[in-house]
Each structure stands twice: as C-alpha cells, then as structure tokens.
Biopython code that builds the backbone (N, CA, C, O; Angstrom):
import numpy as np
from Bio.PDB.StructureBuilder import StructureBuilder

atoms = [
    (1, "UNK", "N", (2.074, -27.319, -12.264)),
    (1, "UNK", "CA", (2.331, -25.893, -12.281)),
    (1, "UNK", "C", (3.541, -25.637, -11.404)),
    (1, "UNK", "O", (3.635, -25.958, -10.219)),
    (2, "UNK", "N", (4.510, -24.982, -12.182)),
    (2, "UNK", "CA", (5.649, -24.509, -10.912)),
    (2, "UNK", "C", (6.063, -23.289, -11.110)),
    (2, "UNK", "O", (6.059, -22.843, -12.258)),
    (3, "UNK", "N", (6.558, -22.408, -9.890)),
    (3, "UNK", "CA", (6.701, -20.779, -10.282)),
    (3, "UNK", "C", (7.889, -21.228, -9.684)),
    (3, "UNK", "O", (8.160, -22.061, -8.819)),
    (4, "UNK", "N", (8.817, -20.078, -10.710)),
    (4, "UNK", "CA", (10.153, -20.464, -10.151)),
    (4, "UNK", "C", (10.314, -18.995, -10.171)),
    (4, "UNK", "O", (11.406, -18.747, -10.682)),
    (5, "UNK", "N", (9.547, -17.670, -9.754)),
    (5, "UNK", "CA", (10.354, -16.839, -9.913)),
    (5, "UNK", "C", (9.757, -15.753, -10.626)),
    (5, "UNK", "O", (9.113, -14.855, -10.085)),
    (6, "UNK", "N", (10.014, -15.864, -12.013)),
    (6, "UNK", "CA", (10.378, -15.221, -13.195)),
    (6, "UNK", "C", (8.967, -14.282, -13.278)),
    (6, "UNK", "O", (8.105, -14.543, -12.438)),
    (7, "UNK", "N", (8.765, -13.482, -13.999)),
    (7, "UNK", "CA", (7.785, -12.672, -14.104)),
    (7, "UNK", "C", (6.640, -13.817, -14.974)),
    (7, "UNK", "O", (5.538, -14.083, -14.495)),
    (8, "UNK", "N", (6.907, -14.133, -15.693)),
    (8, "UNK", "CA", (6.520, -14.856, -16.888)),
    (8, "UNK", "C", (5.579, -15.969, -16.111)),
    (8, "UNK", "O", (4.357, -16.109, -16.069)),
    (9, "UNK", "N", (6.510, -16.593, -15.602)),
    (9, "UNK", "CA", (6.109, -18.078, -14.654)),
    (9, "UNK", "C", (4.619, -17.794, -13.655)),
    (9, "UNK", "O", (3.628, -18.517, -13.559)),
    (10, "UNK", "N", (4.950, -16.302, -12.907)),
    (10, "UNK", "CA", (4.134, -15.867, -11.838)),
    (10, "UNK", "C", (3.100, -15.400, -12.691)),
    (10, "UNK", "O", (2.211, -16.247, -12.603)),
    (11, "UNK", "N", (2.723, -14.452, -13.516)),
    (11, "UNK", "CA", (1.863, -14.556, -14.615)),
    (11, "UNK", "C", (1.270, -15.396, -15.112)),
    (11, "UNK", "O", (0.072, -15.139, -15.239)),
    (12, "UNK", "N", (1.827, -17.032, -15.735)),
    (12, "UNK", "CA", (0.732, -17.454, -15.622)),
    (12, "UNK", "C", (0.750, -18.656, -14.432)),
    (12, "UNK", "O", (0.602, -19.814, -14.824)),
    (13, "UNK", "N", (0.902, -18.444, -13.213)),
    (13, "UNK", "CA", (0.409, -18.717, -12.187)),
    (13, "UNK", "C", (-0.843, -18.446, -11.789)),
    (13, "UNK", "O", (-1.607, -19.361, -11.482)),
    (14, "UNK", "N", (-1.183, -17.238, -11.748)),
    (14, "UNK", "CA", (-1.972, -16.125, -11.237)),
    (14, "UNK", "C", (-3.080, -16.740, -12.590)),
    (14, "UNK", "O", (-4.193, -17.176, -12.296)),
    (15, "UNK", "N", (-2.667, -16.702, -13.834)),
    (15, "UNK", "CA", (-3.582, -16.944, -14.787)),
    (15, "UNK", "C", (-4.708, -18.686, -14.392)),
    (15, "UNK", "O", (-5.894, -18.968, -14.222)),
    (16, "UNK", "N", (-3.514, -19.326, -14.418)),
    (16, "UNK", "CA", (-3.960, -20.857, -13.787)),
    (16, "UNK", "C", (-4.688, -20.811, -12.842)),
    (16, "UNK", "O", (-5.697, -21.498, -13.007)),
    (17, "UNK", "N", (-4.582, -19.829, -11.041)),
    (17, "UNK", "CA", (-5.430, -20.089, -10.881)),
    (17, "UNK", "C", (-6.586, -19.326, -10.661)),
    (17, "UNK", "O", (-7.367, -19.511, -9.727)),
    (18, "UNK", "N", (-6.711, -18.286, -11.714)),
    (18, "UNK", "CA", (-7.608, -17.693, -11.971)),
    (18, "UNK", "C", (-8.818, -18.315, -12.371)),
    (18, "UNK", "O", (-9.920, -18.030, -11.903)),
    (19, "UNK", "N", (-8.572, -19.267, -13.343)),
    (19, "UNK", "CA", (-9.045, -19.908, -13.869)),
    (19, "UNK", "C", (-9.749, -21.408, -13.166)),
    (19, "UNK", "O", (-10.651, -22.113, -13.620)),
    (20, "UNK", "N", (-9.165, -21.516, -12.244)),
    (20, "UNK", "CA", (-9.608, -22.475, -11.141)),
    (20, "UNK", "C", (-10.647, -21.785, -10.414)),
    (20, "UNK", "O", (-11.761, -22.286, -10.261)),
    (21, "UNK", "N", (-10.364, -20.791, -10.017)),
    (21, "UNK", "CA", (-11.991, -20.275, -9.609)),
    (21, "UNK", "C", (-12.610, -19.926, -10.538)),
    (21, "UNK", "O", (-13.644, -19.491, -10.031)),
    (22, "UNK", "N", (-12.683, -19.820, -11.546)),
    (22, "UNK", "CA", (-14.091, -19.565, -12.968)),
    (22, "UNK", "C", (-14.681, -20.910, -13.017)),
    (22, "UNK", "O", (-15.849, -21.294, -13.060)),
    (23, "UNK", "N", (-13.256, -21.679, -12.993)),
    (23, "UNK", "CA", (-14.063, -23.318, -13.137)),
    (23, "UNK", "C", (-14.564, -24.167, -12.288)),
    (23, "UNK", "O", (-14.884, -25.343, -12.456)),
    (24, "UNK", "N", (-14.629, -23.304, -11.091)),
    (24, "UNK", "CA", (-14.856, -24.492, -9.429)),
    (24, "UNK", "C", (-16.481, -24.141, -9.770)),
    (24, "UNK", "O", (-16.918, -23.024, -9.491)),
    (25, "UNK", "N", (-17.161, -24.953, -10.260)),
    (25, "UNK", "CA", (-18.338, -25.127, -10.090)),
    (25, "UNK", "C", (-19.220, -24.548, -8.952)),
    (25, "UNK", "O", (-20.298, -24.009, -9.203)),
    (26, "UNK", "N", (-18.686, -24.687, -7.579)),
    (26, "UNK", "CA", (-19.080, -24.409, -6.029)),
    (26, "UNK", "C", (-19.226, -22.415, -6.437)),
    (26, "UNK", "O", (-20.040, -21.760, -5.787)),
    (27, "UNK", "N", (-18.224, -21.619, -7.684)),
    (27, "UNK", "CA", (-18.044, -20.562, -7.481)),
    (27, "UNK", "C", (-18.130, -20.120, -8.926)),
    (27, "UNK", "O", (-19.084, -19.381, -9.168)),
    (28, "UNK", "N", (-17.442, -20.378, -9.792)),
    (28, "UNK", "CA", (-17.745, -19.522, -10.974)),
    (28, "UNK", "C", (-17.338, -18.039, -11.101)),
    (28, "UNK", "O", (-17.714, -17.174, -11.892)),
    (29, "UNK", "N", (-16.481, -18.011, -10.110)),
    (29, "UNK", "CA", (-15.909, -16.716, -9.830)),
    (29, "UNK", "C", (-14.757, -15.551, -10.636)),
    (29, "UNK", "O", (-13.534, -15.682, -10.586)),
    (30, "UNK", "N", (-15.206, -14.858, -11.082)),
    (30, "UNK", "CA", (-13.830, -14.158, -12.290)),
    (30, "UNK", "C", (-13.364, -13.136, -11.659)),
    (30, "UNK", "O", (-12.184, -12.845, -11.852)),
    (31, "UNK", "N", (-14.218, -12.290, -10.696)),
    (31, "UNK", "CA", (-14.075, -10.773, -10.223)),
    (31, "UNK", "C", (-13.153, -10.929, -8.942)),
    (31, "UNK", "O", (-13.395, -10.374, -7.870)),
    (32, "UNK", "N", (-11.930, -11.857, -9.216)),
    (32, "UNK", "CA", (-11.163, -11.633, -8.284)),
    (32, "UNK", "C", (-9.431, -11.473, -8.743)),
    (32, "UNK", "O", (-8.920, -12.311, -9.486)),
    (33, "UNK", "N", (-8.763, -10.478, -8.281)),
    (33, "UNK", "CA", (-7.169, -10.280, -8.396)),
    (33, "UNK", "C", (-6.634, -11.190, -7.500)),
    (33, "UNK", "O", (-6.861, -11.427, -6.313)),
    (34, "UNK", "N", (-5.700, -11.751, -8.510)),
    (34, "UNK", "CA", (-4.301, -12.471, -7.863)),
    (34, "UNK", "C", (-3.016, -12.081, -7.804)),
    (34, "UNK", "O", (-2.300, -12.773, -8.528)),
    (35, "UNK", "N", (-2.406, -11.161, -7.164)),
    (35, "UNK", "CA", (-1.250, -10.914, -7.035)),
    (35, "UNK", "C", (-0.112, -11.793, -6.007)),
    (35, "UNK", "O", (-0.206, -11.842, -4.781)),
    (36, "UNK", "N", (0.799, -12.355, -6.703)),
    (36, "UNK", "CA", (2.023, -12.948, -6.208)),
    (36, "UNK", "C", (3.214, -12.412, -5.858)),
    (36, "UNK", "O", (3.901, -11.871, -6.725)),
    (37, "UNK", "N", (3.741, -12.496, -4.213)),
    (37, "UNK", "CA", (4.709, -11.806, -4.194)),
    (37, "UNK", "C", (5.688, -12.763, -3.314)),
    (37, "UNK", "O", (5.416, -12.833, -2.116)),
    (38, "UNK", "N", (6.770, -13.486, -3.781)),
    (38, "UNK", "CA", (7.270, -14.383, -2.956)),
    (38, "UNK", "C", (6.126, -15.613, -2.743)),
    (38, "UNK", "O", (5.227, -15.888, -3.538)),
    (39, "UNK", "N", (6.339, -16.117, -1.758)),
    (39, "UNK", "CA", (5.064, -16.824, -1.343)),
    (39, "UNK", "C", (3.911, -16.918, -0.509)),
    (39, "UNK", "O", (3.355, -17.788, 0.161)),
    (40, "UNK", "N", (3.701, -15.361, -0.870)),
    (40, "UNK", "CA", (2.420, -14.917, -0.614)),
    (40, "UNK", "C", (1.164, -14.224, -1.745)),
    (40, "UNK", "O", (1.401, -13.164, -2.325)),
    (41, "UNK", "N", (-0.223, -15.009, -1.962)),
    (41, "UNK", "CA", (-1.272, -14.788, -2.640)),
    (41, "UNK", "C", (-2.117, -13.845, -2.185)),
    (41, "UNK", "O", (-2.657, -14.132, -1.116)),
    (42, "UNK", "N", (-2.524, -12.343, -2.879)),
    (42, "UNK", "CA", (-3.093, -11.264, -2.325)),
    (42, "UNK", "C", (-4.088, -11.295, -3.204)),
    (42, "UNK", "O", (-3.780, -11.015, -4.363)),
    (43, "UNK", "N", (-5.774, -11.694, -2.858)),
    (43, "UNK", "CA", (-6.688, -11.503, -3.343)),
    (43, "UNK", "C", (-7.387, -10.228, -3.050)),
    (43, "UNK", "O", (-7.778, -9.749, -1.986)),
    (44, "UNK", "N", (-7.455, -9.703, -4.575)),
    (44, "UNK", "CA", (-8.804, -8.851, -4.249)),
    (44, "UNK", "C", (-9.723, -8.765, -5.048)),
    (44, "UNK", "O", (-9.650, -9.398, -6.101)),
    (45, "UNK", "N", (-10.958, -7.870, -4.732)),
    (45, "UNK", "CA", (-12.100, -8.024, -5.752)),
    (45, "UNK", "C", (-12.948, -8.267, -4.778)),
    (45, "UNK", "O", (-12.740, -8.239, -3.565)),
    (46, "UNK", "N", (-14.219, -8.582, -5.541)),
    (46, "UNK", "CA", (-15.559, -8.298, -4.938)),
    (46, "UNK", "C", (-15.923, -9.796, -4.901)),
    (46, "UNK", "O", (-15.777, -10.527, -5.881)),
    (47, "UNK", "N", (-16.495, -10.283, -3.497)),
    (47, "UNK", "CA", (-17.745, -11.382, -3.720)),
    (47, "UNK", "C", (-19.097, -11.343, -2.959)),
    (47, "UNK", "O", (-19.166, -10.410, -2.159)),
    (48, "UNK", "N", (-20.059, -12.052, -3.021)),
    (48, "UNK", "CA", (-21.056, -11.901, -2.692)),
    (48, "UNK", "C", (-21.344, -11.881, -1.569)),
    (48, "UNK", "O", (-21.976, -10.950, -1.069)),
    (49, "UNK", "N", (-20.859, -13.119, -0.795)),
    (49, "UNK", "CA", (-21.302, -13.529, 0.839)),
    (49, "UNK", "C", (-20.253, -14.027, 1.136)),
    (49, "UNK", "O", (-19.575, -14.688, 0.350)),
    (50, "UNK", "N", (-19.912, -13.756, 2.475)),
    (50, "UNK", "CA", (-18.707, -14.336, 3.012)),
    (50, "UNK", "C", (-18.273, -15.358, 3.102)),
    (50, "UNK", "O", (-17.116, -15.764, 3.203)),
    (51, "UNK", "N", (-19.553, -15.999, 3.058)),
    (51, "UNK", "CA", (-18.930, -17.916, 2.294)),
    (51, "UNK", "C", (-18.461, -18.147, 1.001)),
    (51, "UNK", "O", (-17.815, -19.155, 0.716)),
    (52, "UNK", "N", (-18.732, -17.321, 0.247)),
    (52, "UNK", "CA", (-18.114, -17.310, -1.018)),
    (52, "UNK", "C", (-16.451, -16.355, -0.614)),
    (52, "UNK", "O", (-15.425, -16.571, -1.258)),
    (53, "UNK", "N", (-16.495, -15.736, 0.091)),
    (53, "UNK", "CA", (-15.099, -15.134, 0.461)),
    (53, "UNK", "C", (-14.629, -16.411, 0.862)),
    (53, "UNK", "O", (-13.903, -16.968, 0.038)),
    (54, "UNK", "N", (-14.845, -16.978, 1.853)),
    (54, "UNK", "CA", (-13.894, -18.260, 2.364)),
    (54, "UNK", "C", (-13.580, -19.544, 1.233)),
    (54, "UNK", "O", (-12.563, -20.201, 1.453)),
    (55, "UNK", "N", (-14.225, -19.828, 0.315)),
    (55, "UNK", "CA", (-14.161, -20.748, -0.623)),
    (55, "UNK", "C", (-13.355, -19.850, -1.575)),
    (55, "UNK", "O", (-12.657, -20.568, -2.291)),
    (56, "UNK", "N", (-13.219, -18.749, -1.805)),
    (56, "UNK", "CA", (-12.466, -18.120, -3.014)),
    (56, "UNK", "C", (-10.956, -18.748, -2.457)),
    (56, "UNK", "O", (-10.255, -19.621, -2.968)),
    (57, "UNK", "N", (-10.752, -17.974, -1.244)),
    (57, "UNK", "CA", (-9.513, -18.473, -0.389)),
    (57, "UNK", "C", (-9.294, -20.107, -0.029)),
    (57, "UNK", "O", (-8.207, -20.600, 0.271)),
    (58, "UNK", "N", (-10.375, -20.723, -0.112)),
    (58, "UNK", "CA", (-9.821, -22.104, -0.124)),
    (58, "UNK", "C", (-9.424, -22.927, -1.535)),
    (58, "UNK", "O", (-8.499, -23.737, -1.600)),
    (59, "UNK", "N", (-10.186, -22.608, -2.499)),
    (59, "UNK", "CA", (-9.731, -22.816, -3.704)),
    (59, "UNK", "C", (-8.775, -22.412, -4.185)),
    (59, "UNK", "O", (-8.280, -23.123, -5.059)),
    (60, "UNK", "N", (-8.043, -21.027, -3.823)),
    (60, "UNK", "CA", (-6.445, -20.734, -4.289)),
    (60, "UNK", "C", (-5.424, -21.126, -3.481)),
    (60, "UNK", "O", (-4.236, -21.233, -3.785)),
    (61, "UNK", "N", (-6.080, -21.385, -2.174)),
    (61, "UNK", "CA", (-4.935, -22.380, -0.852)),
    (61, "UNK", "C", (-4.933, -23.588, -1.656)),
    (61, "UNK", "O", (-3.839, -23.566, -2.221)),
    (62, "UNK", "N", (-5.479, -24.494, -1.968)),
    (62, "UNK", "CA", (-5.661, -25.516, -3.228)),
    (62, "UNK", "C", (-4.910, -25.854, -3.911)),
    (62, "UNK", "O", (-4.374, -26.955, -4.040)),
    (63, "UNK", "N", (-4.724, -24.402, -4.722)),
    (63, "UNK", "CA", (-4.550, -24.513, -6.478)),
    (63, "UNK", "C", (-3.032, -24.010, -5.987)),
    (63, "UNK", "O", (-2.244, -24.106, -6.928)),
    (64, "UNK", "N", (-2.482, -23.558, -4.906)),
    (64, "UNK", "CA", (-1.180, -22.330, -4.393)),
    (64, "UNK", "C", (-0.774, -23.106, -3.275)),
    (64, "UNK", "O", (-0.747, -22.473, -2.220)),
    (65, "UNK", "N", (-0.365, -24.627, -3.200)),
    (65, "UNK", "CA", (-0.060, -24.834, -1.910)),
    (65, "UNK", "C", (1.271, -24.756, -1.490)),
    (65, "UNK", "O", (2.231, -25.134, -2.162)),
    (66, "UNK", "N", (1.317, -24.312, -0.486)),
    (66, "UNK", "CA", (2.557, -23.413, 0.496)),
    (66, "UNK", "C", (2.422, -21.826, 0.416)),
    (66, "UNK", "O", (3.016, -21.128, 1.237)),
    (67, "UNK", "N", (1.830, -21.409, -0.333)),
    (67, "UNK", "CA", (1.442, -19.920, -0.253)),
    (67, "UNK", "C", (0.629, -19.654, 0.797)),
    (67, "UNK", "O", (-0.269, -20.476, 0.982)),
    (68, "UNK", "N", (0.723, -18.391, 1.808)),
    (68, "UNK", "CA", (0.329, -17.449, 2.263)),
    (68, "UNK", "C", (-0.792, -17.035, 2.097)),
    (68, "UNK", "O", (-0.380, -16.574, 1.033)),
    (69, "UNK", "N", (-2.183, -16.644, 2.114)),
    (69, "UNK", "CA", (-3.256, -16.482, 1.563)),
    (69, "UNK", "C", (-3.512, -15.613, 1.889)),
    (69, "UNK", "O", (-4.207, -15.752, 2.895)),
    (70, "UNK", "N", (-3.234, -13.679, 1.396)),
    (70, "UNK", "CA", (-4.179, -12.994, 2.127)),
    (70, "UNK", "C", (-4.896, -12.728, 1.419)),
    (70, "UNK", "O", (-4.547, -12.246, 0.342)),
    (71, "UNK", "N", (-6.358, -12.959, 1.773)),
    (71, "UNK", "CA", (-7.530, -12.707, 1.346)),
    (71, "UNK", "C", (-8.519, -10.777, 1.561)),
    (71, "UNK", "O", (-9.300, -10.359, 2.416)),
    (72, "UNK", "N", (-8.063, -10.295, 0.610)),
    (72, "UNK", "CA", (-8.548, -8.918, 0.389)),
    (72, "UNK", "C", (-9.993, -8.852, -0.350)),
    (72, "UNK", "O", (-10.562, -7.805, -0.661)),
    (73, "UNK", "N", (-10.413, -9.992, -0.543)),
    (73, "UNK", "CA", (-11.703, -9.396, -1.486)),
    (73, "UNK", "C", (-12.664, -8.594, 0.021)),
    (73, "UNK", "O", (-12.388, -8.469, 1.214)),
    (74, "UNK", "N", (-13.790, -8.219, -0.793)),
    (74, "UNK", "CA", (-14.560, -7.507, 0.212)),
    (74, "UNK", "C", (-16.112, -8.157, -0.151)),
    (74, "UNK", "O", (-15.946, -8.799, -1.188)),
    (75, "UNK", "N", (-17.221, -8.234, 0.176)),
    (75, "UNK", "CA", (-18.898, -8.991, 0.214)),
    (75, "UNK", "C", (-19.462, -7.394, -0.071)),
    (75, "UNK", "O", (-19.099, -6.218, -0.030)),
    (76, "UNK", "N", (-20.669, -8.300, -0.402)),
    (76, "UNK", "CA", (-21.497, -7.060, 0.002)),
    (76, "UNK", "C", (-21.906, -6.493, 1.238)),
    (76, "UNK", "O", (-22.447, -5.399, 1.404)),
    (77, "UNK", "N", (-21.661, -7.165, 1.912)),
    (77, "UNK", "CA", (-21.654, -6.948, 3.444)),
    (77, "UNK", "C", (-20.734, -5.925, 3.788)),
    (77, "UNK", "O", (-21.089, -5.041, 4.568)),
    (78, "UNK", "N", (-19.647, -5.937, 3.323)),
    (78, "UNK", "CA", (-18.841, -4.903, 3.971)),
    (78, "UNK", "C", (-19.171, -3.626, 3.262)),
    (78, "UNK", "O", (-18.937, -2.720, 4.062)),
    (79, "UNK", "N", (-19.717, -3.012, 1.844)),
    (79, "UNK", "CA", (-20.054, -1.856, 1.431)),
    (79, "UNK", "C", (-20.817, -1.019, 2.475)),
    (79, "UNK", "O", (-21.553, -1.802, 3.075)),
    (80, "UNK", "N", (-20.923, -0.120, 2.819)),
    (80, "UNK", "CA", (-21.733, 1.114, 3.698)),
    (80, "UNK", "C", (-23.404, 1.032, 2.944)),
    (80, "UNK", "O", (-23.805, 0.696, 1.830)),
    (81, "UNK", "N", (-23.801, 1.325, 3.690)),
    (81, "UNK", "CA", (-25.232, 1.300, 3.009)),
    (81, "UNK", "C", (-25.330, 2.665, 2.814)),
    (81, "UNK", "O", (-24.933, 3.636, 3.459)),
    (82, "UNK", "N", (-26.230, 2.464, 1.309)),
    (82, "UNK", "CA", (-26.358, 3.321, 0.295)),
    (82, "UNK", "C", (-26.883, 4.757, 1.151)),
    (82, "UNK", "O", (-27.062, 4.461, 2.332)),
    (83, "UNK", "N", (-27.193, 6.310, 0.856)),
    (83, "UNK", "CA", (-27.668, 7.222, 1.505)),
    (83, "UNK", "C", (-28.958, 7.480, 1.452)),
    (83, "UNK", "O", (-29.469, 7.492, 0.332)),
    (84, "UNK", "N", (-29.969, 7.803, 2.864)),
    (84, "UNK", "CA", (-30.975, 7.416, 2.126)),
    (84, "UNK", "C", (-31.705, 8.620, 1.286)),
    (84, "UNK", "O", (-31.349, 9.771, 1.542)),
    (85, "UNK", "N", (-32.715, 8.395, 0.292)),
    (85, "UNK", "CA", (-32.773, 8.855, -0.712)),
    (85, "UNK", "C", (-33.814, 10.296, 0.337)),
    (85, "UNK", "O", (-34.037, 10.440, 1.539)),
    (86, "UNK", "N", (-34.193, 11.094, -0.904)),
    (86, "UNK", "CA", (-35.000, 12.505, -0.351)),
    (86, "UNK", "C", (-36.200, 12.200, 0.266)),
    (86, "UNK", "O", (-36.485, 12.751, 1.329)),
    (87, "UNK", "N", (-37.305, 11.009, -0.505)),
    (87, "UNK", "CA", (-37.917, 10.281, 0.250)),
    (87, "UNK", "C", (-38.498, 9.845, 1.559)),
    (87, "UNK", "O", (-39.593, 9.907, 2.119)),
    (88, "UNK", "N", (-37.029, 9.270, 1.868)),
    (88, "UNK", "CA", (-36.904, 8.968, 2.814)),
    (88, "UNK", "C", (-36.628, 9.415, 4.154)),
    (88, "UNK", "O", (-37.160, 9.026, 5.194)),
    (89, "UNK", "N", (-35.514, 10.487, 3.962)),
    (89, "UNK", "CA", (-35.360, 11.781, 4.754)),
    (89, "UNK", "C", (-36.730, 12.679, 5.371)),
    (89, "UNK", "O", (-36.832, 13.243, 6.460)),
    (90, "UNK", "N", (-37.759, 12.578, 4.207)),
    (90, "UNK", "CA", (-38.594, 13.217, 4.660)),
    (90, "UNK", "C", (-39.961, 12.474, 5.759)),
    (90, "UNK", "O", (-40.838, 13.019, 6.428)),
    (91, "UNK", "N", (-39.626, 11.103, 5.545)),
    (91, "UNK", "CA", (-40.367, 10.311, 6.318)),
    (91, "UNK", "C", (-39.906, 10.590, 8.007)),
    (91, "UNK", "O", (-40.677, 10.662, 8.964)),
    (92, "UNK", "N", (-38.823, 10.682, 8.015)),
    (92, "UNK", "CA", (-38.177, 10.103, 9.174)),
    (92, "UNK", "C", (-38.373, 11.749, 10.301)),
    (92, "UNK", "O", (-37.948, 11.761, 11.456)),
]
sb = StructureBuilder()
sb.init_structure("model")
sb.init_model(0)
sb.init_chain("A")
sb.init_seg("    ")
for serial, (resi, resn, name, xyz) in enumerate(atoms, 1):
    if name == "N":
        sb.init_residue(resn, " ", resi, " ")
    sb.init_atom(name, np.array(xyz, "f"), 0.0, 1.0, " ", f" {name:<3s}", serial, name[0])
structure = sb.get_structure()
C-alpha cells in the first residue's frame, strides 16, 4: 500500500485499512472513521471498551506505519448516563 498524496490514493488507504479492522479477528470492527491528513490518522466512531479503543489504534498504527494516530473514537464509558426515568425520580 502506498499513499502518495492524491485524493484517490488516500481513499483507498483509509478503505484498506478499514478493512483491516473488520478483518482483525481480535476486533471485527466497522463503526470506525478514518480520516487522513498528511501523516496523520484521525479515528472516530464508537467502541465498546477501552481495550477495544487501544487495539482499534494499534491495528491502524500497524496497517499506517509512520502515521500519527489520533485516536477520537469514544466507549461506552465515556457516554453520560442515561436520565433517570419518572420511576425512579420518585423513589429517590
């Protein structure tokens, strides 16, 4: 794989290693953006547990070597917890 640039090239960069995380067995992962800018990789999207955040980012450090890795996805961990329902309000 080599990006030299071109819109075309970086496209399917991003496609390639998109596809490296669907296929890393360890992850199976699709729900993540790859944006390329120079030689830096900007993930985002959603994953489950933060070990799966760190393996998303090690598998495109991998598949992208000499790239930059910033890693934007977010876990479920980082969402706010939900409000609690009427229920519940009334318990408390």
């Amino acid at each position: 794989m080599s990006a030299t640039g071109g819109t075309e090239d970086m496209g399917a960069v991003c496609e390639e290693t998109r596809r490296a995380l669907a296929e890393d067995p360890r992850l199976g992962q699709l729900d993540v953006g790859i944006t390329l800018r120079g030689q830096r990789a900007l993930l985002t999207g959603h994953v489950v547990t933060r070990d799966r955040q760190e393996l998303v980012a090690a598998v495109v450090a991998d598949h992208l070597p000499g790239y930059v890795i910033d890693n934007a996805t977010t876990t479920l961990d980082d969402l706010p917890e939900p409000p609690a329902t009427a229920e519940e309000q009334l318990r408390d």
